[in-house]
N, C-alpha and C positions, 0 to 999 in steps of 0.2 A: 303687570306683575308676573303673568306667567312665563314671558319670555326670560325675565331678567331670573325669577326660580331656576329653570332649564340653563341659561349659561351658569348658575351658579353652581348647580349638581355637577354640569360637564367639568365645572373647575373642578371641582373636589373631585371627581371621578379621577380628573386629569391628574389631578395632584396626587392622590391615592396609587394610579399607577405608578406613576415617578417614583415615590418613597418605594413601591416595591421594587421596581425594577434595580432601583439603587441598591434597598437591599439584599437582593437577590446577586447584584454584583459585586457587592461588598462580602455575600458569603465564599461566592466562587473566588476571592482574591486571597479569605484567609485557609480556605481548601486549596487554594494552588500553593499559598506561603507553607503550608503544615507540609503536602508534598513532597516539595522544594525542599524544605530541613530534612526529611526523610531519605532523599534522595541521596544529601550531602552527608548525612549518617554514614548511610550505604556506603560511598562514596570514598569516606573517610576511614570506614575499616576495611573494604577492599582492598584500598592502598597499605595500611596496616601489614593485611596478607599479603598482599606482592614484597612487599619489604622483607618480610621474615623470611619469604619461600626465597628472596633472592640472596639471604644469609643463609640461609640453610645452604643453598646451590653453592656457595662460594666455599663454606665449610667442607661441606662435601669434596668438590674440588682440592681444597691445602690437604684433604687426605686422600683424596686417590694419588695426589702428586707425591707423598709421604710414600704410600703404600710404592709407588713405584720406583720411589727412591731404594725403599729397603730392598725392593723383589731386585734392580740392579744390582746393590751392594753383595746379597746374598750368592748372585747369581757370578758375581766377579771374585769372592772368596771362593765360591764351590769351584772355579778355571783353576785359581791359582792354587788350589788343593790337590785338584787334576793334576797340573803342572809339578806340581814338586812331588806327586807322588809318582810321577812319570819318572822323573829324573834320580828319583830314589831307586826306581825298579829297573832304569838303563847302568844305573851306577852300580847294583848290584849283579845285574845280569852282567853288563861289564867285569867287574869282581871277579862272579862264577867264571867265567870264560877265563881271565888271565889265572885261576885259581887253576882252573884245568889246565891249561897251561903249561904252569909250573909244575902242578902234576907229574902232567905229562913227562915233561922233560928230566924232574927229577929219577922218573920211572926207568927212562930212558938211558939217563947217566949214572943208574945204580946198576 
């Protein structure tokens, strides 16, 4: 009787460890699943943030592109402001000159 006591404790013993072992595995599987969804949380608004920051980037962009649109336009009106007040001030200085000119000449032929 007492061998067959002795294999009978070693079963339950045996058995005893099994269920823990098992549950012991079965906790680390739903600690690795909790994890895992946490991970893919993370994961999932990380990606969130790289989206916005790459609208933001792209906005940004359609206005520096904007901004350098204007700063050429501004920059091609202020030439050709340049420009015609160049030819305002040759045209008048022109003027002056045949005004003197005439002047002149009338000065001459009086």
């Amino acid at each position: 009787g007492d061998v067959y006591k002795r294999q009978r404790t070693y079963r339950a013993v045996k058995a005893q460890i099994k269920m823990k072992n098992q549950n012991q595995m079965q906790e680390r599987l739903r600690n690795l699943e909790v994890k895992h969804e946490k991970m893919e949380a993370k994961m999932d608004s990380i990606t969130k943030i790289i989206q916005l920051l790459q609208m933001y980037s792209e906005t940004q962009e359609q206005e520096a592109k904007s901004i350098r649109k204007e700063f050429k336009e501004i920059r091609r009106s202020q030439e050709e402001n340049s420009e015609s007040k160049r030819l305002v001030k040759y045209t008048i200085t022109k003027g002056n000159c045949c005004e003197k000119a005439r002047n002149a000449r009338r000065k001459s032929t009086s």
